[in-house]
C-alpha positions in Angstrom: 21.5 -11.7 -2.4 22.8 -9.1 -4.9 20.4 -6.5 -5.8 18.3 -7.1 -8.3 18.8 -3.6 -9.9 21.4 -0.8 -9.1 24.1 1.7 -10.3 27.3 0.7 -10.4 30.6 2.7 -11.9 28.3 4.5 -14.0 26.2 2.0 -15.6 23.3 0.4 -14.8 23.7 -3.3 -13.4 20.5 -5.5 -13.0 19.8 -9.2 -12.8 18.8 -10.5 -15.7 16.0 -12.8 -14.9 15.2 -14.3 -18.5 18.3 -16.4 -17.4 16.9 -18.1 -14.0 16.7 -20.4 -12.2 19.7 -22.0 -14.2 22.2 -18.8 -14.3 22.8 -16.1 -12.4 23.8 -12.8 -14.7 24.5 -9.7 -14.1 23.7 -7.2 -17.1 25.9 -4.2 -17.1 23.9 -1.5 -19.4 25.4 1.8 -20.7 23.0 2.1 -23.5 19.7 3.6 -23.2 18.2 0.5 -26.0 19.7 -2.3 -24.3 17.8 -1.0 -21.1 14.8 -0.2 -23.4 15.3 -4.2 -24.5 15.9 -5.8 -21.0 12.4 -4.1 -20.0 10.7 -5.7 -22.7 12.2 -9.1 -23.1 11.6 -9.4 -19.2 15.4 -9.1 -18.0 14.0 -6.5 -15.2 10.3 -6.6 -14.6 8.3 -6.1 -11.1 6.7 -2.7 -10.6 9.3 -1.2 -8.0 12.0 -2.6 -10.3 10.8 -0.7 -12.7 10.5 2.2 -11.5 13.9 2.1 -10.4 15.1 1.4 -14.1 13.5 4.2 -15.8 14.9 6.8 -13.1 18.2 5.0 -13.8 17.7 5.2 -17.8 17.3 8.8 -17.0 20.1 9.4 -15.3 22.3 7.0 -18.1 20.8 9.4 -20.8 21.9 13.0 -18.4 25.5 11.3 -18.1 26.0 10.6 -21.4 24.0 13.2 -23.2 24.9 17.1 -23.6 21.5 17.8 -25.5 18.5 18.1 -22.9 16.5 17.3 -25.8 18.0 14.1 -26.7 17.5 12.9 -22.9 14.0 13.9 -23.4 13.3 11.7 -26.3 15.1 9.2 -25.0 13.2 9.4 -22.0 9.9 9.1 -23.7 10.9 5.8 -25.2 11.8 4.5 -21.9 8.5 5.5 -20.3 6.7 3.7 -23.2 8.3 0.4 -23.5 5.9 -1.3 -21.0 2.0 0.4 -20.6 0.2 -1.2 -17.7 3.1 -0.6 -15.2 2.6 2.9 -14.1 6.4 2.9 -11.7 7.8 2.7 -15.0 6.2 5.7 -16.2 6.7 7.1 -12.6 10.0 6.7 -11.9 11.0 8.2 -15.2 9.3 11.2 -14.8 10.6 12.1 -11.4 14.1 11.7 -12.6 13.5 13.5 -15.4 11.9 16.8 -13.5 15.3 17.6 -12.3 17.2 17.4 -16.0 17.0 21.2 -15.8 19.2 21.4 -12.4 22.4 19.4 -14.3 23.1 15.5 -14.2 24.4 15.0 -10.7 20.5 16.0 -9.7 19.1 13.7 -12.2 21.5 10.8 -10.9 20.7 11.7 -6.4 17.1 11.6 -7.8 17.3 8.3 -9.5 19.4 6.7 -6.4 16.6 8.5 -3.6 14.6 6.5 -5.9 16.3 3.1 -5.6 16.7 3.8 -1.5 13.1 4.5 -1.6 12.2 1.3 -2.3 14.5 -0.3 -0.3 12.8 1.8 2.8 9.6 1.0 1.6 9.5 -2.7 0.6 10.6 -3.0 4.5 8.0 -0.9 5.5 5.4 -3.3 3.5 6.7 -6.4 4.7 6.2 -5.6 8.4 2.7 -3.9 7.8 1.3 -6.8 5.8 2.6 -10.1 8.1 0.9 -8.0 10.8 -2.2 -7.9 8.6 -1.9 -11.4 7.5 -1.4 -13.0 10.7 -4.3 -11.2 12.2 -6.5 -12.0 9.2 -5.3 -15.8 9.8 -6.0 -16.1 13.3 -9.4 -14.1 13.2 -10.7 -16.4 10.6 -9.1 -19.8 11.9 -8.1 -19.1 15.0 -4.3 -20.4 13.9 -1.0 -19.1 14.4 1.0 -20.3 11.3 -0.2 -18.8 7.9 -0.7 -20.6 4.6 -0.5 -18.5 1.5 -1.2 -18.6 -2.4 0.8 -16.2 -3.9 0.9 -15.7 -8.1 3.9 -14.6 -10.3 6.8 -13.2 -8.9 7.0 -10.2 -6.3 10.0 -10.5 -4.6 13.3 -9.2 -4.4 13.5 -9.5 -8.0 10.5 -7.6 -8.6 12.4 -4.6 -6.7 16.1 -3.8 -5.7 15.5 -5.8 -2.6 13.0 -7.5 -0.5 10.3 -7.3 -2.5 6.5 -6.9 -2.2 4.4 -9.4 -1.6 6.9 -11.9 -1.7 8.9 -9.8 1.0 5.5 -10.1 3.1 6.0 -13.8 2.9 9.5 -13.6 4.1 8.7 -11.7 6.8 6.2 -14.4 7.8 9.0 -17.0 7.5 11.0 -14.9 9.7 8.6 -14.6 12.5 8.6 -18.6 12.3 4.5 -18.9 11.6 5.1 -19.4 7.5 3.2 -23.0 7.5 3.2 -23.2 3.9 3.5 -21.1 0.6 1.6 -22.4 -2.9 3.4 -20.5 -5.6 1.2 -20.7 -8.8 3.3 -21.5 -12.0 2.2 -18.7 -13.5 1.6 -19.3 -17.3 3.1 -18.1 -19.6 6.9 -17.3 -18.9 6.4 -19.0 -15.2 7.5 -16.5 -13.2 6.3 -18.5 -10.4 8.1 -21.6 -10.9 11.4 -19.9 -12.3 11.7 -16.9 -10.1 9.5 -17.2 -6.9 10.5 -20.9 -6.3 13.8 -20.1 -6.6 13.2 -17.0 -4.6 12.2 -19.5 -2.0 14.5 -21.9 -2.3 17.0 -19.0 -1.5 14.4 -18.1 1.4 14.5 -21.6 2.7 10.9 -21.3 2.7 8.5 -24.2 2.8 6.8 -24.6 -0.5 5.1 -26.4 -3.2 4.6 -25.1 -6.7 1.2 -25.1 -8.2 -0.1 -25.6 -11.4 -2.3 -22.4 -12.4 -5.2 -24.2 -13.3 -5.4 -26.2 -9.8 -5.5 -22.6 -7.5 -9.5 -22.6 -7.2 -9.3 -26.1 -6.3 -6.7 -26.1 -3.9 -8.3 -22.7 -2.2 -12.0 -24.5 -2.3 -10.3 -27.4 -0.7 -9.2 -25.4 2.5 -5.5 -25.8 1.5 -4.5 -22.0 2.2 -5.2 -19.6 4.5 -4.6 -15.7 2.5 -3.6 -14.9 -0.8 -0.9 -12.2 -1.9 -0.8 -10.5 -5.2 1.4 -7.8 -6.2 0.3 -4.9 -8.4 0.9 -2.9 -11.2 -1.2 -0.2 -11.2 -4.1 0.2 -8.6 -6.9 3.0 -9.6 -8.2 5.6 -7.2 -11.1 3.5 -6.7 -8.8 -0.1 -5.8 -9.5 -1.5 -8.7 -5.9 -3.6 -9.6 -3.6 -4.6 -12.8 -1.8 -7.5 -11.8 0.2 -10.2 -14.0 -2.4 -12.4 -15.5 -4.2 -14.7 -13.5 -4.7 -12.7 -10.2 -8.7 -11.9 -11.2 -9.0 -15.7 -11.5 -7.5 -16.2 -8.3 -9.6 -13.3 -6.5 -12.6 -15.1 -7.4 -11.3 -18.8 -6.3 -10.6 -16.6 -3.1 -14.1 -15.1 -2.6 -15.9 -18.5 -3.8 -13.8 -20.1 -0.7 -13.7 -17.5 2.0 -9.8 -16.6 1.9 -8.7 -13.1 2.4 -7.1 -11.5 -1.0 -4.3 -9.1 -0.1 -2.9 -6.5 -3.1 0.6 -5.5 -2.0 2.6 -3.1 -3.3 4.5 0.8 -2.7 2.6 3.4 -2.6 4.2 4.4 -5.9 1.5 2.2 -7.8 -1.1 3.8 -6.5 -2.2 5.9 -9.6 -4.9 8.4 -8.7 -5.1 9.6 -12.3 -6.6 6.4 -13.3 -10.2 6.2 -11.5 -10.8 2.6 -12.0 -9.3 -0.4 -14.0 -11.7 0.1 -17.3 -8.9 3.1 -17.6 -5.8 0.9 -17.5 -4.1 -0.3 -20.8 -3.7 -4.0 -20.7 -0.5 -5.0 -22.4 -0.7 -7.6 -25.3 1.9 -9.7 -25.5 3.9 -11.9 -28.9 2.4 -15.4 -29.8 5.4 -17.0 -29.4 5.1 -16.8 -25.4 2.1 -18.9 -25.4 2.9 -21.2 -28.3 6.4 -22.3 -27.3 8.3 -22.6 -23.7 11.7 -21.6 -23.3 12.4 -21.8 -27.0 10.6 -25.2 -27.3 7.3 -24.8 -29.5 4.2 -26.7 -28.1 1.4 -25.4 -30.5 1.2 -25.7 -33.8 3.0 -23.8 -36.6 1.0 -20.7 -37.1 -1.4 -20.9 -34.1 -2.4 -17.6 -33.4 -2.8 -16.4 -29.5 -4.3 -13.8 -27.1 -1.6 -12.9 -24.5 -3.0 -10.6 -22.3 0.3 -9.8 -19.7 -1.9 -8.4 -17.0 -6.0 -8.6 -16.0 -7.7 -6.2 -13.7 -9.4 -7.3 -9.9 -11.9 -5.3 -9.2 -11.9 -3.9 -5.4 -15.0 -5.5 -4.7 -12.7 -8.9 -4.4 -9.9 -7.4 -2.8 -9.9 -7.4 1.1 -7.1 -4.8 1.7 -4.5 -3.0 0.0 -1.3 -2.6 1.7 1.0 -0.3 0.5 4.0 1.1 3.0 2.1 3.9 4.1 -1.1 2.3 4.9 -3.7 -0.7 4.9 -6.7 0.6 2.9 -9.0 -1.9 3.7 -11.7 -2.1 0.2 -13.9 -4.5 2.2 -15.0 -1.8 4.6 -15.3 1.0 1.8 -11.7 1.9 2.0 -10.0 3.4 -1.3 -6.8 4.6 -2.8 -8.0 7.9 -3.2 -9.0 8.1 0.6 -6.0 10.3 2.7 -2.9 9.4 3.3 -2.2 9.1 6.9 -0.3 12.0 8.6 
């Protein structure tokens, strides 16, 4: 698979994911709006794939731009286009702290960035199957794994791999994937345009789920572990994830099934102490009202659109990142050490 976000010939290509499952288009962005609009229509979303596009945008704005002020403007913008994501935010600013050593810095930053998570969504997928399968097998005594996964955290939510989703197909690998239940994932259905296709790439055994049936089917016995991704996860493990997850975390504890956050290290944002500090982004009406284009309420029907809710740690078993497992359901936290 082609990445889902890279520099190419001095432009930044990425997938543009609006267009699955039925297309598959490559954007090729020179412009610093046209990035700025790809982020918020949804062409490029995940956290790590994020992150990657704002040290990108950087860098487009340090090639193109003489004026170190103009880069900095335009870098603002770029940070701000979507709240709750903190890589966004992140990878912006890392690029942009080497602006003052020329544009060749600002561009090696923004590519150790992309490698980065490359390295790390590797590093994730081999730390969490480990965890999964020995969550699995010390709860049911089985060998294969069942899991309910929400939205879309895989390779398209990063430049490869992916997060949670990568976990899975690490799993799938190992040959002890029994089973993944990909929620729908209301409203844009990330789940069944993106992680069943995803899957169907995989050649992972699946069945998409309707968002409402997740509880049930958990209740029911029907998986073994859920994975979520993350957006932002506050010192205390409290976690922003699409809309949905806190839902799902408590289907999970009502039934007994593990509840894994997965996601870099990068999300991990010990400047926010727990989730009544992150900014929930509000989404237009016209996501809820309509589907692909196609209206389904009526004319005028005004909406809440929440893009993201926060888990509290309290329903999280363990947070695995690429550097470590921070088990919250024996006290573990963010803000504990990293490991040496």
């Amino acid at each position: 698979m082609i990445r889902t976000i890279d520099w190419v010939d001095d432009e930044i290509h990425l997938i543009d994911q609006t267009r699955l499952p039925d297309e598959l288009v490559v954007l090729r962005i020179n412009e610093l709006g046209v990035l700025i609009d790809a982020i918020v229509r949804l062409a490029v979303r995940g956290a790590p794939a994020l992150g990657v596009a704002g040290a990108l945008g950087v860098a487009l704005l340090a090639t193109r731009l003489p004026d170190e002020g103009a880069v900095r403007d335009g870098a603002a913008r770029l940070r701000a286009a979507r709240p709750t994501a903190v890589n966004l935010a992140w990878g912006t600013d890392r690029a942009l702290a080497r602006l003052g050593d020329g544009p060749g810095a600002v561009l090696a930053e923004a590519l150790a960035i992309r490698d980065e998570d490359i390295a790390s969504c590797a590093a994730i997928a081999v730390r969490g199957a480990d965890l999964a399968q020995a969550l699995v097998r010390e709860a049911t005594g089985r060998a294969t794994v069942r899991v309910m996964t929400i939205c879309n955290t895989g390779a398209l939510a990063a430049v490869e791999r992916g997060t949670a989703l990568g976990v899975v197909g690490e799993l799938h690998a190992r040959g002890v994937l029994e089973e993944v239940l990909p929620l729908e994932t209301r409203p844009l259905l990330q789940g069944a345009r993106l992680t069943a296709w995803e899957l169907t790439q995989m050649r992972a055994p699946f069945r998409l789920l309707p968002d409402g049936a997740a509880a049930s089917v958990l209740a029911r016995g029907l998986a073994d572990i859920v994975f979520i991704g993350a957006d932002r996860v506050a010192a205390n493990g409290d976690t922003a994830n699409k809309i949905g997850s806190f839902s799902l975390a408590l289907g999970a504890r009502y039934a007994g099934v593990p509840l894994l956050v997965i996601a870099p290290e990068s999300t991990v944002d010990l400047g926010t102490a727990t989730g009544a500090g992150i900014e929930i982004e509000e989404r237009a009406a016209d996501e809820v009202t309509s589907i692909r284009g196609v209206r389904i309420a009526p004319a005028g029907t005004r909406t809440l659109n929440p893009a993201f809710d926060v888990t509290p740690a309290s329903l999280i078993t363990a947070i695995v990142t690429d550097r470590r497992v921070i088990r919250t359901d024996r006290g573990g936290r963010p803000s504990d050490p990293l490991p040496a």
